[in-house]
C-alpha positions in Angstrom: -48.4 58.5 25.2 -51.5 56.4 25.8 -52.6 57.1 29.3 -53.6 53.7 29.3 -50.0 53.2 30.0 -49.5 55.5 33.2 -52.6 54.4 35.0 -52.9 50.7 37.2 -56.8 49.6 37.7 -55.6 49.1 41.5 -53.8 52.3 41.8 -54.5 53.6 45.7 -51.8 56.4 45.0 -49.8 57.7 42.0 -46.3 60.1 42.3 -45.5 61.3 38.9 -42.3 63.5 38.3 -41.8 65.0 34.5 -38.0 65.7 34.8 -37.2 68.3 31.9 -35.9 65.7 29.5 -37.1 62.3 30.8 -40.1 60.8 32.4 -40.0 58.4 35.4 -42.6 56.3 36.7 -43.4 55.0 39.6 -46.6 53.0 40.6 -48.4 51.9 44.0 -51.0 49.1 44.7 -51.1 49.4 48.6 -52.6 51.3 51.0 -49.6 53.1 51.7 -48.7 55.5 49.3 -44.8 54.2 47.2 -42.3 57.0 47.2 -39.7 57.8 44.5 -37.3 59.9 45.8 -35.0 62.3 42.4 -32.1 64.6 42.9 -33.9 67.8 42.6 -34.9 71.2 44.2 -38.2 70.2 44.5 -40.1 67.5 46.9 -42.9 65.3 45.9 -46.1 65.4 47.7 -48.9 62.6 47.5 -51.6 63.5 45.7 -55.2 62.0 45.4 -56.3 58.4 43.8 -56.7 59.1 40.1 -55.5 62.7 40.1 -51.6 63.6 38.7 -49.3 66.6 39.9 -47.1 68.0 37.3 -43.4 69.3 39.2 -40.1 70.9 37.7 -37.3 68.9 38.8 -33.5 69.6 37.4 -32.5 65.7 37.3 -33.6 62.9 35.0 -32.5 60.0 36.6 -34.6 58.0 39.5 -33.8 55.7 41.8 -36.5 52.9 42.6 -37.3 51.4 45.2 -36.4 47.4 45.1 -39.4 45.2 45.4 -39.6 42.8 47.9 -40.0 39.7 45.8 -37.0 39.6 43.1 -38.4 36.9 40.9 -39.1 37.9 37.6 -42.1 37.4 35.9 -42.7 37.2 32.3 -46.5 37.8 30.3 -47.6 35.3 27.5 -47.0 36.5 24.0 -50.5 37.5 23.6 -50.2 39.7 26.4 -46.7 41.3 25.6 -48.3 41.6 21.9 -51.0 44.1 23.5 -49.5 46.3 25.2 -46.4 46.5 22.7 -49.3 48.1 20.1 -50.5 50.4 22.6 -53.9 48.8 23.9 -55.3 49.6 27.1 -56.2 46.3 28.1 -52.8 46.2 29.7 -52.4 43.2 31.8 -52.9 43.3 35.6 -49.2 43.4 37.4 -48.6 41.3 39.9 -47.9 43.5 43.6 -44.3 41.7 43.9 -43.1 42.8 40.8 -40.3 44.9 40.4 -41.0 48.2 39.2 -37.5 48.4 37.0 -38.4 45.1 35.4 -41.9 47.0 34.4 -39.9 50.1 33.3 -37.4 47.4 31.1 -40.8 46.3 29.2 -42.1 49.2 28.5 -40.0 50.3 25.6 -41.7 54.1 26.3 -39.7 54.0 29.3 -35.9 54.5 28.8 -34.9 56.3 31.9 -34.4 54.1 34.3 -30.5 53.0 35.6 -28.7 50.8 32.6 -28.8 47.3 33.9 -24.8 45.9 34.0 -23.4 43.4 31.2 -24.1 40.3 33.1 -27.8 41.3 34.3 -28.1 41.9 30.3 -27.2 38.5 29.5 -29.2 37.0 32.3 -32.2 38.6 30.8 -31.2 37.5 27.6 -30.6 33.8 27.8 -32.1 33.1 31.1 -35.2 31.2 31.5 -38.7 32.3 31.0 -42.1 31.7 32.2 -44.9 31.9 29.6 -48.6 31.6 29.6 -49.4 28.6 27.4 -52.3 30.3 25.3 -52.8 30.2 21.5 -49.4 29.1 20.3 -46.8 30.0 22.6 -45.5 26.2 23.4 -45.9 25.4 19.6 -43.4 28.5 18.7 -40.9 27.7 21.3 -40.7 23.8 20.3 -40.1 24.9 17.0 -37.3 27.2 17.8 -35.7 24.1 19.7 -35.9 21.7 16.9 -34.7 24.3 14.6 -31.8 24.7 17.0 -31.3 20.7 17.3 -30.8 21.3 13.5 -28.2 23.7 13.7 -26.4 21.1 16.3 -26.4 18.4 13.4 -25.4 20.5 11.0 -22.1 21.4 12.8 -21.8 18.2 14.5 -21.9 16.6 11.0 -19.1 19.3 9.7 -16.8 18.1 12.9 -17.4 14.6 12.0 -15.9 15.2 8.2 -13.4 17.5 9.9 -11.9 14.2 12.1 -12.4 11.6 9.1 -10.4 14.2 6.9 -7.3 14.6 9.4 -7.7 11.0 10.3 -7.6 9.8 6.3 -4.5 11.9 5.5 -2.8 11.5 8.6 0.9 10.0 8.1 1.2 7.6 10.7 4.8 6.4 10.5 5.1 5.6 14.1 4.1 1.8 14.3 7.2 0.7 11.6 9.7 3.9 12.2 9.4 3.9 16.2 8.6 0.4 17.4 11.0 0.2 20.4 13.2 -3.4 20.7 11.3 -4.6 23.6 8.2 -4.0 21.2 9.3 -6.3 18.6 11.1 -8.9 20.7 7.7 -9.6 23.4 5.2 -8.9 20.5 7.7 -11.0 17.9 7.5 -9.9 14.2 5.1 -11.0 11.8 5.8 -14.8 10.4 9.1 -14.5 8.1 7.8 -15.5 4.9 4.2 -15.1 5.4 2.0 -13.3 2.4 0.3 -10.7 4.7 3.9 -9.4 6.1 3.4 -6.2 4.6 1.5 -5.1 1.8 4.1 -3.2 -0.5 1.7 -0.3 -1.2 0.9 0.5 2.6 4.5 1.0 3.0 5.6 2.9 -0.6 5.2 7.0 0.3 5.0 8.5 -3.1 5.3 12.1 -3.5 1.5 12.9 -4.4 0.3 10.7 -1.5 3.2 12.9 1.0 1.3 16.3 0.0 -2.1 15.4 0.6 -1.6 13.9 4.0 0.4 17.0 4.5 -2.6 19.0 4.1 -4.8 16.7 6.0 -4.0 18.3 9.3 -4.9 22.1 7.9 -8.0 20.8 6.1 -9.5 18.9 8.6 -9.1 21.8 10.9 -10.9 24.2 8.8 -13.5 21.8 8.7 -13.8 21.7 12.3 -13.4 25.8 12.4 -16.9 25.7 10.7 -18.8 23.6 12.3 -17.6 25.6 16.0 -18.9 28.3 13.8 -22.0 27.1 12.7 -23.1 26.1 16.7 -22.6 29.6 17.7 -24.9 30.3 14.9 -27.1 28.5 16.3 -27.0 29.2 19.3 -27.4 32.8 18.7 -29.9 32.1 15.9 -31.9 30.4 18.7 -32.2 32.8 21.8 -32.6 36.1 18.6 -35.7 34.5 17.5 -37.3 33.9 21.3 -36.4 37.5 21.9 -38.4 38.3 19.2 -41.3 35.9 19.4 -42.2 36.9 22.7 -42.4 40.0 21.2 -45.1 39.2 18.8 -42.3 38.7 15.6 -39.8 37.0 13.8 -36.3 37.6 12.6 -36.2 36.3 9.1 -32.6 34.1 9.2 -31.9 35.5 6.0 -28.4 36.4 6.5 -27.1 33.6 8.8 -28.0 31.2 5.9 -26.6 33.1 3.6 -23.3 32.8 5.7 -22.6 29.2 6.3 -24.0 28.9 2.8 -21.2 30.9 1.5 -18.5 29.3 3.8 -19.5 25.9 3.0 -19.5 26.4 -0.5 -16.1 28.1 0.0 -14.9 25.5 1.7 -16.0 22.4 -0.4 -14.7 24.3 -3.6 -11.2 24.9 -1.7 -10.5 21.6 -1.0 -11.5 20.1 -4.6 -9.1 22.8 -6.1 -6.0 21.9 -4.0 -6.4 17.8 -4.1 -6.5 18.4 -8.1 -4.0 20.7 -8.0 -1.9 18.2 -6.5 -3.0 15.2 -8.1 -5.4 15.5 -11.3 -5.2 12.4 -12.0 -5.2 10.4 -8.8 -6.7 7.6 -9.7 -5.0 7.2 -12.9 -1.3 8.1 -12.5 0.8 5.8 -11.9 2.7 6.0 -8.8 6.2 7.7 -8.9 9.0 6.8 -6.3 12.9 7.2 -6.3 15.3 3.8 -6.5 18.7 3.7 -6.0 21.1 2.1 -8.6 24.2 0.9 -6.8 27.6 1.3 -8.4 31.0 1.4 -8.0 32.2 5.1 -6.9 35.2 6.7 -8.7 36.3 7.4 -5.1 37.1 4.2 -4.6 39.0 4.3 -7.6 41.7 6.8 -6.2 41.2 5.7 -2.2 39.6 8.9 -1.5 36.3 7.4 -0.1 36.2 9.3 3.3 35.8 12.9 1.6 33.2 11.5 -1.1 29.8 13.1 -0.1 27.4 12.8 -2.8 24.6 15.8 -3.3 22.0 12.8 -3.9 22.3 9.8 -2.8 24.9 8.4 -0.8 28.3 6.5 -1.1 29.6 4.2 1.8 33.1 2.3 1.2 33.2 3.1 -2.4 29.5 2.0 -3.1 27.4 4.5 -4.7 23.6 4.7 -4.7 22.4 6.7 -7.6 18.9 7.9 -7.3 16.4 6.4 -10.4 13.3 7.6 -10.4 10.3 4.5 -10.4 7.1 4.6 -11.9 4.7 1.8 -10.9 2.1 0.7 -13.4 0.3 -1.8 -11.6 -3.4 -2.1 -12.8 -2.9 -3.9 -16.5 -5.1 -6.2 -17.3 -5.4 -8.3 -20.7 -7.5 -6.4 -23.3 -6.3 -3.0 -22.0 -5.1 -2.3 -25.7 -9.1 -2.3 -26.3 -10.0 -0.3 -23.7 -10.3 -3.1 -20.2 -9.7 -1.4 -17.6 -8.0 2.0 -17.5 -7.7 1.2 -20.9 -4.5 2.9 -23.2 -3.9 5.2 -19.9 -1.6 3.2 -18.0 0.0 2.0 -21.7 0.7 5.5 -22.5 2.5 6.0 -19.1 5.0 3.0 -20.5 6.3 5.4 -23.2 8.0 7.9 -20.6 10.1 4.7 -19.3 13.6 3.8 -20.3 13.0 0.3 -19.5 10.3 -2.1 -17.4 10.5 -4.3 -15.1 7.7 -6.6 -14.8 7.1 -8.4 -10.9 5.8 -11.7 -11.4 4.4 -13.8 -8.9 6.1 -16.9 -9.7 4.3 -18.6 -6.3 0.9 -18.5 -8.7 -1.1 -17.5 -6.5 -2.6 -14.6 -8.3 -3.8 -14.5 -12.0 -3.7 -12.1 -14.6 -7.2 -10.3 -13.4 -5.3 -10.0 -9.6 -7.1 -12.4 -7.7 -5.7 -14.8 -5.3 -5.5 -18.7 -7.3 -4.0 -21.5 -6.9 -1.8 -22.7 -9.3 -1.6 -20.4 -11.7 0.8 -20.4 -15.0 2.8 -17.1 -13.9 4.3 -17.5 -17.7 0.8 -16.2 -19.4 1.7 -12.9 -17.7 4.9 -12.3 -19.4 2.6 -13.2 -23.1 0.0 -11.3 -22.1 1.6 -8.0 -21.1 4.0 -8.1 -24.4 1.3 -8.5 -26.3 -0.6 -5.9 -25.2 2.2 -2.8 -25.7 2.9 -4.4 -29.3 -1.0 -4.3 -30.2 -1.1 -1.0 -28.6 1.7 0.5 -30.8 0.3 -1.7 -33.9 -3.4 0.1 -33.6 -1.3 3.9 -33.2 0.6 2.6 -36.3 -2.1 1.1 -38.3 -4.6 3.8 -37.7 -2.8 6.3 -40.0 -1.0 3.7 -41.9 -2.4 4.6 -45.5 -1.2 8.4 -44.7 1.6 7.1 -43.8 2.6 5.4 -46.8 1.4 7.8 -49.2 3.8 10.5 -47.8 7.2 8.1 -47.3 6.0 7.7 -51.8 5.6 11.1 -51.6 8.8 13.1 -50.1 10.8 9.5 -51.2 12.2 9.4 -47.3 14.1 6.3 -45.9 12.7 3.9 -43.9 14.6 4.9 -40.5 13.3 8.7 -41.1 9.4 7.4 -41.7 9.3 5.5 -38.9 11.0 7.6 -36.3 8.2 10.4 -37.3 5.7 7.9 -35.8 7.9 6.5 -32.5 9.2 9.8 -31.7 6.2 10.2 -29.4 7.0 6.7 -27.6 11.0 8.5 -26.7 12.1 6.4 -29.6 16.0 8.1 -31.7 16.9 7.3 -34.6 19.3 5.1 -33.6 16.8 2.7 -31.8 14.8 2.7 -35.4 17.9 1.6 -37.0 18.5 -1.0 -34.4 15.1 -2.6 -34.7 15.3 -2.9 -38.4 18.5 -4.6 -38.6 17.6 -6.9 -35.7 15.2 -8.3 -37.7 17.1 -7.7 -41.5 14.4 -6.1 -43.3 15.4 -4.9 -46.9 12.0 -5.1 -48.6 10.8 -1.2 -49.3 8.5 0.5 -46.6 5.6 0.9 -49.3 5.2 -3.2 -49.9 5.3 -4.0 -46.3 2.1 -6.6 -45.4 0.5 -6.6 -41.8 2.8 -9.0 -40.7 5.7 -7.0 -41.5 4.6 -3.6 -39.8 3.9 -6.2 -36.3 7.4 -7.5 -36.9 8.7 -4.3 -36.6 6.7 -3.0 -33.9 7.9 -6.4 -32.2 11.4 -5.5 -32.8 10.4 -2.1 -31.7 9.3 -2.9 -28.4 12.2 -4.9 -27.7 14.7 -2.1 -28.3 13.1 0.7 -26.9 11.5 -1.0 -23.9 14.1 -3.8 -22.1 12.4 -5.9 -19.6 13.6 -7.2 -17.0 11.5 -10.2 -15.3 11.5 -10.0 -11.7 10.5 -13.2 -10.5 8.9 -12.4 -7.0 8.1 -14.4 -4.2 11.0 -17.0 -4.9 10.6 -18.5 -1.1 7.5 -20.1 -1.8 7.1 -23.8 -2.5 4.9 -24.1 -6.2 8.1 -21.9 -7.3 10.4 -23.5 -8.4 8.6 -25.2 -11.2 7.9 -21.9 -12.7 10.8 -20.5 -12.8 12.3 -23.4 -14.3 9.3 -22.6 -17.2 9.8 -19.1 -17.7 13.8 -19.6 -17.5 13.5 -22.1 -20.9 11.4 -19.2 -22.2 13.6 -15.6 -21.7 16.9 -14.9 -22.0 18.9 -15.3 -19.0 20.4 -11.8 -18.9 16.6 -10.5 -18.4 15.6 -12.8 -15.2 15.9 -11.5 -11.3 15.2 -13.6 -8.6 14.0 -11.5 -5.8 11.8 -11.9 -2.0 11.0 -8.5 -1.7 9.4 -9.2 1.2 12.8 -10.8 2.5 13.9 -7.7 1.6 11.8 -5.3 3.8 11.8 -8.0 7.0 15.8 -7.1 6.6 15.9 -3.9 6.3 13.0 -3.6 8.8 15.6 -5.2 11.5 18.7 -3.6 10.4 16.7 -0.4 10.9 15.6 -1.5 14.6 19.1 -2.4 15.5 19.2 -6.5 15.4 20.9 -6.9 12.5 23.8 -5.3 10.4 22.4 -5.8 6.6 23.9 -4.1 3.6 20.9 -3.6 1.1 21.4 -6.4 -1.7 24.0 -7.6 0.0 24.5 -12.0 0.4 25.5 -11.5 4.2 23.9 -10.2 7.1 25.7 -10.1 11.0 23.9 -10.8 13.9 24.8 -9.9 17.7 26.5 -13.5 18.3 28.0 -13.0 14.5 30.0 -9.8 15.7 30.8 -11.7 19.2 32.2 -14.8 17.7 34.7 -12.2 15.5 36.2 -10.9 18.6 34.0 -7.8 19.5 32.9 -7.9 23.0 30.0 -5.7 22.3 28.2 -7.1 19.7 28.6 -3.9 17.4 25.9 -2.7 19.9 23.0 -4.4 18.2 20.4 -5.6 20.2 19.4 -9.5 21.4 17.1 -11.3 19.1 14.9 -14.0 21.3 14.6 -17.3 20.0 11.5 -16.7 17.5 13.3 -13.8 16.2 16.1 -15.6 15.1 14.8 -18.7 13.9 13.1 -16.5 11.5 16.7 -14.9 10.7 18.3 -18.2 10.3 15.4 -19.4 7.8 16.0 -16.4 6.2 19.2 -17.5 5.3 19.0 -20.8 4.3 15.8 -20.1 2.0 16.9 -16.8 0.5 20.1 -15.7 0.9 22.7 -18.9 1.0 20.4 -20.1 -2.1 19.8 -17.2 -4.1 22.8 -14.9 -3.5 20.5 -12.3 -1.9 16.9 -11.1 -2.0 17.2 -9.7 -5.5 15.5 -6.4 -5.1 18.4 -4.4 -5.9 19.7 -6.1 -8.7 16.6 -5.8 -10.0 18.0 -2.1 -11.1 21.3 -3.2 -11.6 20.4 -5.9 -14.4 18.1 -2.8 -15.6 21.3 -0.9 -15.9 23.0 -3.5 -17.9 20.8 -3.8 -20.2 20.6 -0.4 -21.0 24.1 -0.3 -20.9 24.4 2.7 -18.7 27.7 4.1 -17.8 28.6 6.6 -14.3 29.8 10.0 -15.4 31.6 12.0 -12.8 31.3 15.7 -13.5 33.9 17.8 -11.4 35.4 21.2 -11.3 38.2 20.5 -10.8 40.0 16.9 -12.0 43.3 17.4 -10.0 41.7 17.6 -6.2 37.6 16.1 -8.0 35.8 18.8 -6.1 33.4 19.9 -7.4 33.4 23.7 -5.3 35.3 25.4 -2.7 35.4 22.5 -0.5 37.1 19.3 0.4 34.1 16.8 -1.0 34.9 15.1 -4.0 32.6 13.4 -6.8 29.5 15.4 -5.2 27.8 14.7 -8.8 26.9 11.8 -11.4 25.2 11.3 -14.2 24.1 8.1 -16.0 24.4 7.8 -19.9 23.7 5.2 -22.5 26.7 3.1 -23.8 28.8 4.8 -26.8 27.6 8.3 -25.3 30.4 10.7 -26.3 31.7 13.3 -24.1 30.1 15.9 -26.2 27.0 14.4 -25.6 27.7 14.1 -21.7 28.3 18.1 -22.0 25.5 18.8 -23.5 23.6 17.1 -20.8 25.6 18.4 -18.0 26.0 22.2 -19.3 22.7 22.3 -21.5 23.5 25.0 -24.3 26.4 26.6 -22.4 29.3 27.0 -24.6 32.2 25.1 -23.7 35.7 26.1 -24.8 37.4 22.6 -23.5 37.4 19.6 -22.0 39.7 18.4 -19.2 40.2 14.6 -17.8 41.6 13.1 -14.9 45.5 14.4 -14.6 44.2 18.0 -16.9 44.3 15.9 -19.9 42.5 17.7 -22.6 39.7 15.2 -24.2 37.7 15.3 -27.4 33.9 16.0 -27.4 34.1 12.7 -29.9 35.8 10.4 -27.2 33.5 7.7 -26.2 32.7 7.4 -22.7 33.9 4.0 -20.8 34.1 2.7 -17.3 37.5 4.1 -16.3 38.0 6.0 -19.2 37.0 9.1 -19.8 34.0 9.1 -17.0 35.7 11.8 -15.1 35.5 15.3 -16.6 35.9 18.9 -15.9 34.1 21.2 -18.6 35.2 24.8 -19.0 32.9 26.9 -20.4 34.0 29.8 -23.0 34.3 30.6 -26.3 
């Protein structure tokens, strides 16, 4: 040890004690000699200016006297840099400083009493009091911009954190919970007004459910990291001042490498589970569930208060089946060439059993989607046919020559040649057959001209794909010329007249309580409806004010009285009919029609095409199970080659066996 270190250059008097282990210090800049009093056999006597006095004590452990001035007192960086090396040019201590805080710089000294926790972190993160030479106020600057950056950082990781929660939040609250008094001193929005709801803020589809159900978690980690990254910081900060008073520098080579690694982690976690959930969000079409309404077998037999369906529901004999929806919006003339999204959203048509295609028969929106004036809602229906039969011509004609050379080749029919190529599009050979008689084509596959092949894919289209024409927005005044145009142009049996947004404004009040509304139904009852038919109550719905039911009342008139209802639902039902779809009513048992140990009855149904036979409704009820017979309503035995009919054979009980 450098004595340069034990000696003051003011020293009047200097007690020195070498315990056997440890050394203790004590120093003196008065006239009156300091004393440091040990636990020991021995006593310490002064000794002369300069001189030192070596004594055996048995205890390592001083105790200091407290100077009278408590303030502490910190050197400049140059100063604490000299002595830390061992130079003599110590700098000259103040008299008022504390001897322990000397004892706590001088990292030779360790035996003085261990300072408590919170006297620790006062000399860690308190303030300090440098000399401003060379570049002490440059270094500390620094280390506060560098901590200003660490604030951004996590500041900027909160931000995303909110926008995140805030994007995926579900916020059902403004339509699900608006309370009565809400909607009658706010009033609802105008009754047959465009802006009234815009149908995809108000359609939940099952990919856009699961990410806002991980919004919540994900914008919460995001947060977690940036609360991280500001104790980093902050740590970061007060670590390097530590040190730089100290004459270093703690490279920040692992703190980096930290929120590096967590960021990283975190950005790749939330790419993987949005594609996970949706790959192709942009592109795939939206899916929802529809419900097809039919008559209930329970009605049938007057059994309607045990009928609980497992999907779906059934009130007074009226079933809703569940259908599931996809929504293809986004077609745009020339998207067999590649406009738009192109053959993507064509090639989500081919899943579909049939279409239904909304057009705005108000024209005010083209075929691009933008808001007109005037526009022929008629070009629509042309343009949108035309584009799935040139998309299935340009699949077709690509590999034409193949084609033909291999029907020469294996000498196949027709019907068998061409369902090779449809298959893909969900076509049977049945459909094929269908489409080739429609339009009586004899001549041989091999001699067929351009204009054949598009006849066939024309006759194609129109077997496989029935469309039903939904003529939307029926309430609005440039309609009625339209639909007069497009009803000279389709068949009959394919046009709906629908207000869907009749429809939600309905169902929107039956669900608040003003109204009793049956979905699809002509009628709807009001609190003075239900009065006027002798119940006192009102069937407990609430009073509309005056706006409310004006709106109600035009509602009527416009839509309802007119049209025979808004149209929305029928829009599946005319679907249905055009498939020719008929309710099958599985059941275990076709005495009680449960279908387990309990009392519920017709808890299953399944839709089929017409001429299905019950073999074919077995096979898609029981898959490959073997079944050993067939029982009908009453335990009659059926045939698997019975076709299946409204009323007739639509109830059935297979028993599986050999």
């Amino acid at each position: 040890m450098d004595s340069s270190d034990l000696t003051h250059p003011n020293a009047k008097e200097v007690n020195a004690s070498f315990p056997t282990q440890r050394s203790s210090f004590s120093y003196s800049s008065g006239n009156e000699p300091r004393r440091m009093s040990s636990f020991g056999t021995q006593k310490h006597a002064p000794v002369a200016p300069g001189q030192e006095q070596l004594q055996s004590v048995n205890e390592s452990t001083p105790i200091v006297k407290r100077s009278e001035s408590s303030r502490r007192q910190y050197h400049s960086t140059d100063s604490l840099r000299n002595r830390d090396s061992g130079s003599g040019d110590a700098p000259r201590k103040d008299s008022t400083q504390r001897d322990s805080g000397d004892d706590h710089q001088n990292p030779q000294s360790n035996s003085a009493p261990k300072a408590s926790w919170y006297s620790r972190m006062a000399d860690r993160y308190g303030s300090l009091e440098l000399e401003n030479k060379g570049s002490v106020a440059r270094d500390h600057l620094a280390l506060e911009r560098t901590f200003l950056a660490w604030l951004r950082t996590s500041l900027a990781f909160a931000s995303i954190g909110i926008a995140v929660t805030q994007l995926f939040r579900l916020n059902t609250a403004s339509t699900g919970n608006t309370s009565g008094a809400e909607a009658s001193s706010h009033g609802l929005p105008p009754l047959l007004s465009p802006p009234f709801y815009d149908p995809a803020a108000i359609r939940a589809t099952s990919t856009s459910a699961r990410l806002r159900s991980i919004g919540k978690p994900l914008g919460t980690t995001f947060i977690g990291v940036a609360i991280l990254i500001l104790l980093v910081g902050f740590h970061r900060y007060f670590e390097s001042q530590y040190w730089i008073i100290r004459g270093k520098f703690p490279a920040s080579r692992g703190s980096i490498a930290l929120i590096a690694f967590v960021a990283a982690a975190l950005i790749i976690a939330a790419l993987v589970v949005i594609l996970a959930i949706s790959p192709n969000a942009v592109e795939d079409p939206q899916r929802a569930i529809g419900y097809l309404q039919i008559e209930c077998a329970c009605q049938r037999f007057n059994i309607s208060e045990k009928c609980k369906p497992n999907y779906g529901g059934c009130v007074d004999g009226r079933r809703s089946v569940p259908i599931e929806l996809l929504d293809v919006a986004g077609l745009v003339p020339g998207a067999h060439q590649g406009r738009g999204l192109g053959n993507k959203f064509l090639d989500d048509l081919r899943h579909a059993d049939a279409l239904i295609h909304v057009v705005d028969v108000s024209g005010t929106t083209d075929a691009e989607g933008k808001a007109t004036r005037g526009y022929d809602p008629s070009q629509d229906i042309e343009w949108l046919r035309s584009e799935i039969v040139r998309w299935v011509l340009g699949n077709l004609m690509q590999k034409w020559g193949s084609i033909k050379r291999r029907h020469v080749a294996i000498k196949s029919t027709a019907v068998d040649t061409l369902q090779n190529q449809f298959s893909g599009y969900g076509s049977t050979t049945s459909i094929v057959a269908r489409c080739l008689d429609r339009i009586g084509l004899k001549e041989p596959l091999e001699n067929w001209s351009e204009e054949t092949i598009e006849r066939v894919v024309e006759s194609f289209i129109e077997e496989k794909f029935p469309t039903v024409f939904a003529l939307n927005k029926i309430d609005h005044p440039d309609a009625d010329k339209n639909i007069s145009k497009i009803a000279k142009m389709q068949d009959p049996k394919s046009i709906v007249l629908c207000s869907a947004i009749s429809e939600v404004f309905l169902r929107r009040l039956a669900k608040q309580n003003y109204i009793k509304y049956i979905e699809g139904s002509e009628y709807l009852d009001t609190r003075e409806d239900l009065i006027d038919m002798g119940d006192p109550d009102g069937g407990g719905l609430k009073e509309m004010d005056e706006k409310l039911k004006n709106r109600v009342e035009n509602l009527k008139d416009m839509v309802l009285y007119r049209f025979g209802s808004t149209g929305v639902v029928q829009c599946l039902t005319r679907a249905a009919e055009l498939l020719g779809l008929v309710p099958v009513f599985p059941v275990r048992n076709v005495h009680t029609f449960a279908s387990g140990a309990g009392s519920a009855v017709f808890r299953d149904c399944v839709l089929v095409k017409k001429n299905s036979t019950v073999g074919d409704v077995a096979h898609k009820v029981m898959g490959d199970v073997p079944i050993s017979y067939i029982e009908g309503v009453g335990g009659i035995r059926v045939s698997e080659d019975e076709i299946v009919q409204v009323g007739r054979h639509d109830v059935l009980s297979f028993k599986p066996g050999r």
